[in-house]
N, C-alpha and C positions, 0 to 999 in steps of 0.2 A: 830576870834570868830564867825565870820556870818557863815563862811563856815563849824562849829561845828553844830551851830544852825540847818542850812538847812538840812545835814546830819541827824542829830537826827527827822526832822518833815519828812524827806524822808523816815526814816528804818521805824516808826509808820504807816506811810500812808502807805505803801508796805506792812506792814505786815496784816492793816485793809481790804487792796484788797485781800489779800491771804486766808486770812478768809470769806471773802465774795464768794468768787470764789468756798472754798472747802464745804461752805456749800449750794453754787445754784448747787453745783456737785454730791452732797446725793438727789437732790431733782429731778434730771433729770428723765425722764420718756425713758423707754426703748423702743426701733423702730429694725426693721427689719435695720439688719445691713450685705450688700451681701459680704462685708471682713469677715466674721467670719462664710459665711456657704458654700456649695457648693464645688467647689473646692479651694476654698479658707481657711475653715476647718483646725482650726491648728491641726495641729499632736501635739501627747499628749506622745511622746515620743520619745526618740534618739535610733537610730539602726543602725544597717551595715551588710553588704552582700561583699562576697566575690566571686573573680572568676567570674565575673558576664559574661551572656550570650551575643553575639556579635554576630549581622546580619552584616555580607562581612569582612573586614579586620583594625582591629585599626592602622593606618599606624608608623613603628618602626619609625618616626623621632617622634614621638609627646612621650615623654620622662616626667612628669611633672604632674601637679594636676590641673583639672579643679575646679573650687571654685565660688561658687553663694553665696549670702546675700538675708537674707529679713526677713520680720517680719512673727512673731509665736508664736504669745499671750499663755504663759504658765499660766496653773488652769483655773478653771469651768467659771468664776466671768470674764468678761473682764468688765463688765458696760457701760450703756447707751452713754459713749462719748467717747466711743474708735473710735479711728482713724486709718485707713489703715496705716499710716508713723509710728504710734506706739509701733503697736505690737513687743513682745519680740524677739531679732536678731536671724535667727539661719541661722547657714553657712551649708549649701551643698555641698559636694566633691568627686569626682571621680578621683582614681590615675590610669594613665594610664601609661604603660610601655613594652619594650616589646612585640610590640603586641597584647597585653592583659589587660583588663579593671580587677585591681588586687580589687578595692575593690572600693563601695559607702558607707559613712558615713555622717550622721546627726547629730548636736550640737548643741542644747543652747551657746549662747556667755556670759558667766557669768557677768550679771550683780548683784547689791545686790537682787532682786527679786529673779531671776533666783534661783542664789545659797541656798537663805529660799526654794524657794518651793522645791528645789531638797533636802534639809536636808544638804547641804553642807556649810561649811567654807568657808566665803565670798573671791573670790578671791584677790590676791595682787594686787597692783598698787593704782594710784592716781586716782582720781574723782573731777568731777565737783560739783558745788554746784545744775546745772540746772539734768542733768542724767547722767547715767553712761551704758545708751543703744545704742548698734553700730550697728545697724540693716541696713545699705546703700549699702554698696560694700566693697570687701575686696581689699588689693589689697598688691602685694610685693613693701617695699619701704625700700632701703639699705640694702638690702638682708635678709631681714623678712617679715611677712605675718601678716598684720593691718586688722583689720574689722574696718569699717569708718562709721563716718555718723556729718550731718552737726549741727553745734548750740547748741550742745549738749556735751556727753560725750566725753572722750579724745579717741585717737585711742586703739582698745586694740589689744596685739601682743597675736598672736595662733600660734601652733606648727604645725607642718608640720601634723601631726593627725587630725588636728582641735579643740586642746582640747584648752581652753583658758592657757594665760602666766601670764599674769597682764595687768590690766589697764596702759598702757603707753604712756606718752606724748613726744613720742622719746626722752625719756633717759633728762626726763625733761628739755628739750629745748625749746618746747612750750609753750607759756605763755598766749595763747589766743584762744577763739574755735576753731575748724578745719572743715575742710570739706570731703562730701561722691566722692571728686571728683577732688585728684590731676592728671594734666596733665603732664607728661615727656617731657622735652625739648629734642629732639633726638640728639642734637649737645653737651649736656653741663651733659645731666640725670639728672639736676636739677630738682624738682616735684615743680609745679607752682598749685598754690589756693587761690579763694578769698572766706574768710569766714567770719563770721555774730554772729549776738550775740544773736537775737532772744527774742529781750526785744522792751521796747516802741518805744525807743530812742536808739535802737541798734546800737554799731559799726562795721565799717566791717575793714577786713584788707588785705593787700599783702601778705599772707605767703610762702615764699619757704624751701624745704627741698634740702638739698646737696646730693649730691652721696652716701654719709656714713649715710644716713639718721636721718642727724640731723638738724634741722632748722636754718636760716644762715639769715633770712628776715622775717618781721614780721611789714608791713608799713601799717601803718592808712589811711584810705580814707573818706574823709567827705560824710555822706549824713544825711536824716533826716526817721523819721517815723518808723524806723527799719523794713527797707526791709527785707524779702528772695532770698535770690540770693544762688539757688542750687547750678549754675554749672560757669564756665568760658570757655575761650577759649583763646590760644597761637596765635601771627605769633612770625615772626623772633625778632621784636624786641619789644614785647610789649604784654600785656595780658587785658584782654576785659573784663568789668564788667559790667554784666545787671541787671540795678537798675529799677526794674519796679513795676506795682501798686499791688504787692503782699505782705502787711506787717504786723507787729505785730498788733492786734485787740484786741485792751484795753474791747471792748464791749464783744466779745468772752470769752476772757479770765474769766472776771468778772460772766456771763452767766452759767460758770463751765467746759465749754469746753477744754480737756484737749491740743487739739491742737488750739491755740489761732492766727492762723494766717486766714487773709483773703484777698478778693478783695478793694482793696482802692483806687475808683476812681481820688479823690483828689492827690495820689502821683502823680506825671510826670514822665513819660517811658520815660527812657535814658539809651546809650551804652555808655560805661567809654570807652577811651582809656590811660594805666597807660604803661610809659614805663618800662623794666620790672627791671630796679634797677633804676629809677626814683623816686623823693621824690612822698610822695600822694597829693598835693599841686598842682604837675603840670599835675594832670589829664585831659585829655578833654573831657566835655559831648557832646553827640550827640542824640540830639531828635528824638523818633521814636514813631510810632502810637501805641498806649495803645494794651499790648496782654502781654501773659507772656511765659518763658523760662525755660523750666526743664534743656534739654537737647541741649547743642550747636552741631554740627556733628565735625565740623575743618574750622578756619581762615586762611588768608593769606595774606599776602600785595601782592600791583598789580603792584608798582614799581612808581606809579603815586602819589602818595602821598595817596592813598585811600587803604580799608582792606575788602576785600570777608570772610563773614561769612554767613557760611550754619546752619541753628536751626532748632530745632522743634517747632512752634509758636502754641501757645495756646490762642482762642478770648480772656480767659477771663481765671480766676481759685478761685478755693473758693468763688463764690459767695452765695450761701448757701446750698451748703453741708458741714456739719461738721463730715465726715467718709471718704472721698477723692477725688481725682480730681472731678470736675465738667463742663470740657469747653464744650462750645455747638459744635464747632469747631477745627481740630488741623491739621496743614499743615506743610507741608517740603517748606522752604523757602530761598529763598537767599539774606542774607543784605548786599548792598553797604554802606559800611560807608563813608562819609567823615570827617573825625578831623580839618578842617580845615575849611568846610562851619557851622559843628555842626551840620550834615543829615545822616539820614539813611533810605535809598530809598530799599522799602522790594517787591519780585518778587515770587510770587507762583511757585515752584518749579513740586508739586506731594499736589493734593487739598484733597485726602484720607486722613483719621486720622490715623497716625501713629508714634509709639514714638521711644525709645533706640536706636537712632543712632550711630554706630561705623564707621570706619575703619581703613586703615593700618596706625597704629600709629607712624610705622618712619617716616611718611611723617604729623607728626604734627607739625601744622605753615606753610605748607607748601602747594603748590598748589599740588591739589590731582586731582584722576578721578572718584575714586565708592566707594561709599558709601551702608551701609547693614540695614535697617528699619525692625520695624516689625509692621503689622497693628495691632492698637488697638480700640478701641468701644469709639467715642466721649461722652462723659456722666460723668453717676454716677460711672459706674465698667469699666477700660481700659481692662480688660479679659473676658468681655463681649461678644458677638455674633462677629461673623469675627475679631477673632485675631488668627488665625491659619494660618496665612500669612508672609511670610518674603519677603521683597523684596529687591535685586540687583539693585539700581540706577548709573548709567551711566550719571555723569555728564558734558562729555564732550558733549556725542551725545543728550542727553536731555530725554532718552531712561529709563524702567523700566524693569525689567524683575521680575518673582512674582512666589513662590513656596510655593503650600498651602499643609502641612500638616496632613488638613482630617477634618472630620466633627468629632466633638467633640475633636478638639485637639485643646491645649494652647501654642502658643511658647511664648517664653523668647526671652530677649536678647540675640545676636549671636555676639561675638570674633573672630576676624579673628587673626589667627596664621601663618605667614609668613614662608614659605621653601625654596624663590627664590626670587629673586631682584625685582618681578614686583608685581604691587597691586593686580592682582590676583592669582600670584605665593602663594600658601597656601591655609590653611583650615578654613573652617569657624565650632564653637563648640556653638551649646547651650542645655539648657535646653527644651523641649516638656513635655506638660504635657495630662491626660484626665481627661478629665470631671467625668467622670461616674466609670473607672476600678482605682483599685488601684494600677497605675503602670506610670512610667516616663520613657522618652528616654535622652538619652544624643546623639544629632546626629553630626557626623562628614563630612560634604558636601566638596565637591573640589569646590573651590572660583571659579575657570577656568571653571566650568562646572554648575552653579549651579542650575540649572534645572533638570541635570541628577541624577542618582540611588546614592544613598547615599554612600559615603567611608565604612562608619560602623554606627552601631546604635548600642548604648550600652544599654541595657534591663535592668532597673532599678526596681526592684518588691514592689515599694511601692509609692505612689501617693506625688509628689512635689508640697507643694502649690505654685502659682506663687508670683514672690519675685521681687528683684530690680537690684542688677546687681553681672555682674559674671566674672571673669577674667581668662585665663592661667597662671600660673604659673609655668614655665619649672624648669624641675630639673636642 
């Protein structure tokens, strides 16, 4: 009977915050928001181009669809508390084949918004009670094509077009949030994620998906405060959770703010070590100094009983902006864990602000040598002034090497795509954008070379706003 009791003064009290919250959200006053103008400016429409123009040679092994995510607030109306993470999904893609760049297409990923303001019949599939907005990263898992995003909506499957399929939580297997950030185990293809629930008192969990991409794990991990925990990271035998002072913000939320997370000195920064079909129980925390983790680069054990992982570390995040990032500071770092003392001893790698770390993904979990950044603008806007930089890190020799793009250009995250056994054997593909022309590149650099004259640059005639992440997809 308690347990009715509590329940019944829980769904009232939840519902008299949700009321309170939608009506301090009518009452916001509107501010200069730099997601919503500039080159940031959502496009107010889906289109495509065909045949597109090509500086030097699209090389014939790259067979496949280039594919970006990000947000793209559809209708006039976004309102005073819109958040960069928010905004409406739409997926970006260029098939290339052949030699030839056959087509660029842009999509809304249908959510029930999306589908009212387009006049359309609300897509199929299941939803969540929290959104039904995939706006993170797309990505192939058991041989289909997921637009992702964390704490939120379930995965929704798009067709090789990019037209949306249905809301789907692989083939309802999934029974609990998911994330903008499964990693592939190269020895098993298992997709490894730890995801979050994005409430007070949020849960997090283990989830893996199998080869046939269907979920096969799904293990609880205690914590408190309901963290955000973006991203994780692989070794051999174990998968890493960073539980740090980024959590759900009951005062936020209340306030009307649609994204209700913030900086929470009070949490304790800690690195989970979970082995990776280990109960959540026998996790082990390891204390490290307060900062936060969008993006991990790749872990690995050292053979010593200890785990090298390379991040992106952030002083600080959401301290008080409620539209996005805000750290004064962002470094490439390298953390020594120990599991065994409960430390993790963190070494300034590259002290520039820079985020979206990749590389060559067979070697994930695995001891690597180069890794691909692209600088961003520590602040309010990461596509702010000097983010027209990508840099080549060389972590054996401790070595950078740095390829800017041009005055008035945006780059994206860059993909490396593998044609030969060595990490720099392949291509690196991302997105560029401008400022000012209504026009994007899609560029194709040789890893081997990557200073030198571009492989190909695919001439895009219509301005890409900058988004969050992009993957290959080989046919």
């Amino acid at each position: 009977m308690a347990s009715k009791v509590e329940a019944a003064i829980r769904s009232v009290v939840e519902k008299s915050v949700i009321a309170l919250a939608e009506f301090n959200r009518k009452r916001l006053h509107a501010a200069d928001n730099p997601y919503l103008t500039g080159i940031h400016t959502p496009l107010e429409s889906e289109t495509e181009f065909s045949d597109l123009l090509v500086t030097g040679c699209v090389p014939a092994g790259l067979d496949g669809l280039y594919v970006r995510n990000g947000p793209n607030p559809i209708g006039a109306e976004h309102g005073p508390s819109h958040h960069w993470f928010l905004g409406d999904a739409m997926v970006h893609g260029v098939r290339l084949q052949g030699g030839r760049a056959l087509w660029y297409r842009n999509r809304w990923v249908r959510s029930l918004k999306v589908s009212e303001a387009l006049g359309e019949a609300p897509a199929p599939g299941k939803r969540t009670i929290r959104s039904d907005n995939a706006n993170t990263n797309v990505q192939a898992i058991g041989g289909r094509l997921f637009a992702l995003v964390e704490a939120g909506a379930n995965p929704v499957e798009l067709s090789e077009d990019l037209q949306t399929v249905a809301h789907n939580p692989f083939d309802d297997t999934l029974h609990v949030p998911y994330s903008a950030h499964p990693h592939f185990d190269p020895d098993t293809g298992e997709a490894h994620a730890i995801t979050y629930e994005g409430a007070p008192d949020g849960r997090v969990w283990h989830v893996v998906i199998g080869a046939d991409g269907r979920v096969i794990r799904e293990e609880p991990i205690a914590v408190s405060d309901g963290p955000s925990i973006h991203d994780c990271a692989l070794t051999a035998s174990a998968v890493l959770v960073f539980d740090l002072p980024v959590t759900f913000s009951v005062q936020r939320f209340i306030k009307g703010f649609q994204f209700p997370i913030g900086w929470n000195p009070g949490h304790a920064a800690r690195v989970g070590v979970l082995g990776k079909s280990a109960p959540g129980n026998s996790i082990r925390w390891c204390n490290v100094e307060p900062c936060y983790v969008f993006h991990p680069c790749n872990a690995f054990e050292t053979g010593d009983g200890r785990i090298i992982a390379d991040v992106i570390a952030h002083s600080s995040m959401f301290t008080s902006s409620t539209m996005g990032p805000d750290a004064d500071a962002i470094t490439f770092e390298r953390w020594t864990i120990d599991p065994a003392a409960g430390t993790v001893a963190r070494k300034v790698l590259d002290a520039d602000p820079q985020e979206f770390p990749r590389m060559d993904e067979r070697l994930t979990g695995k001891p690597y040598r180069y890794a691909w950044t692209v600088a961003v603008h520590a602040g309010r806007d990461l596509a702010a002034e000097g983010s027209s930089i990508l840099y080549c890190h060389d972590l054996q020799e401790g070595s950078r090497e740095a390829r800017d793009f041009g005055v008035d250009k945006v780059a994206g995250e860059f993909v490396f795509v593998p044609h030969g056994p060595g990490e720099r054997d392949g291509w690196l593909l991302g997105l560029v954008g401008d400022r000012h022309a209504n026009m994007s590149d899609l560029y194709i650099l040789d890893a081997a070379d990557f200073t030198g004259p571009p492989v190909a640059v695919v001439h895009i005639p219509q301005r890409i706003p900058p988004g969050f992440h992009g993957n290959w997809i080989s046919a």
